[in-house]
C-alpha positions, 0 to 999 in steps of 0.5 A: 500500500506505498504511494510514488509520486505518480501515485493518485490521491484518491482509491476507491475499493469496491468488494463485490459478490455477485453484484451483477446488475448494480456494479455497472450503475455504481461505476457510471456514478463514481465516473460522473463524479467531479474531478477530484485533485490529484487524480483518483482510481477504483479497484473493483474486487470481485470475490467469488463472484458467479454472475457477470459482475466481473464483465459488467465492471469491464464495460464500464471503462469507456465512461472512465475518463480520467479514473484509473479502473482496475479489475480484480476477480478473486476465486474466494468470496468474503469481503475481508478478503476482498478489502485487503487484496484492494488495499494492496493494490491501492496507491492513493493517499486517501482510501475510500471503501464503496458499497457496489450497490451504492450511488455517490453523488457528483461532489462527494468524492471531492468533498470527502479528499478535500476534507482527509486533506491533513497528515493526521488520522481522519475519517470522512463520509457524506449524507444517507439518502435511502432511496424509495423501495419498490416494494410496499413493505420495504417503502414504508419500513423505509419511511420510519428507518430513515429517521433512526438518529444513527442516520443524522447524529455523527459520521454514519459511514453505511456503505461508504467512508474514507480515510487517510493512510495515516488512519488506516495504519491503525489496525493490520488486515480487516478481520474477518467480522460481519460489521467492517464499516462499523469497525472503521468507524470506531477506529476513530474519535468523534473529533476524527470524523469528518462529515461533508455535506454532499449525499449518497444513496444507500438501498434498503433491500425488498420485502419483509423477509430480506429485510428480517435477514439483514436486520438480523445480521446487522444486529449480530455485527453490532453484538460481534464488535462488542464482544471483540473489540469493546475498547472501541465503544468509547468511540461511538456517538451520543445519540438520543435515547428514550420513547422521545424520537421513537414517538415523532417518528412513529408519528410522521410514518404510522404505517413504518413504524408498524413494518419496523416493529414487526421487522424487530419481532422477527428478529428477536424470535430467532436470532442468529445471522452470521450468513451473508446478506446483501446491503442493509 
């Protein structure tokens, strides 16, 4: 992971599994992006991938401008895996780690080097949008999560977050945990993180089985850092607590609320969910 002179300032690593249909709409994105000083690449690393993200990925280098894209196709799948092949082939002095499902908006990456653009430790991300679901359910769970303070309290970093290099030093290879982005998050202080003002969208999956799924294994990455790593709790942010917001938002989105309480039964009734599952 050493930088030359000829080195851009920023990379950009996507892991993607099986990301077929979504890895070529996140790459027309980050191409769109502004010009980011210095010059930026993205490293795609397919991992165990049984679809045609590998070629989809590939087609996307006419609309490339002035990134550099590179290709990886990994046998293994694991996104652990997949981060550190890409860190090693990353040369930016700024890291950034992007969700194939996910759409950055055309300033966000300028923003976000712009920002990390010190020589201490630093960790930035831009505003969640979660865009409207197609399904029913997932529109109106969508309609109550989106209020969830984790979203407007501190520097979320679901989907997509950056640091510098010196920050990146602070642990060895990405363990093999459910949670990454949680674990980079709280590597750093609240004083470290960075927000900027420009927004991404970040998709909540379709229907309430999938969404069962994923709120499983979010809780279960959440439980996983406390238990390995409970040092890095100190770091997390002060959110509201009580019946307070829970009552607003129920309030503006009746129905969502509603989808989100059954959502958190099923996943009470039976826990577990270290299998992977796709996004949120």
């Amino acid at each position: 992971m050493l930088t030359d002179k000829t080195a851009p300032r920023l990379s950009v690593i996507i892991p993607a599994h099986n990301e077929a249909g979504m890895i070529g709409e996140c790459l027309h994105a980050l191409f769109a992006s502004d010009p980011v000083a210095g010059g930026a690449e993205v490293i795609v690393v397919a991992n165990g991938c049984q679809d045609t993200t590998v070629a989809e990925a590939e087609a996307c280098r006419p609309q490339a401008r002035d990134w550099t894209l590179t290709v990886m196709d990994l046998p293994q799948g694991g996104k652990p895996g997949a981060l550190n092949a890409g860190e090693a082939a990353a040369q930016g002095a700024v890291l950034a780690y992007l969700d194939a499902d996910v759409l950055v908006s055309p300033p966000l990456l300028r923003q976000i080097t712009e920002a990390l653009d010190c020589p201490e430790p630093g960790y930035a991300s831009g505003q969640v949008v979660i865009p409207a679901p197609r399904s029913a359910f997932s529109r109106h769970y969508a309609g109550f999560y989106r209020q969830v303070p984790f979203f407007h309290h501190g520097v979320p970093g679901c989907g997509l977050f950056a640091m510098t290099r010196e920050g990146r030093e602070r642990w060895g290879n990405w363990p093999g945990i459910i949670s990454d982005d949680t674990f980079a998050r709280l590597n750093f202080a609240p004083h470290e993180r960075h927000a900027v003002p420009a927004h991404y969208e970040w998709p909540i999956v379709e229907g309430f089985g999938m969404l069962v799924r994923v709120r499983r294994r979010q809780d279960a990455g959440v439980t996983e850092i406390a238990q390995r790593y409970p040092a890095l709790l100190a770091n997390d942010d002060v959110r509201p607590g009580g019946p307070g917001w829970v009552l607003r938002a129920a309030l503006r989105a009746p129905l969502g609320f509603l989808a989100y309480i059954a959502v958190a039964l099923a996943v009470r009734a039976r826990r577990g969910g270290a299998d992977w599952a796709r996004g949120r």
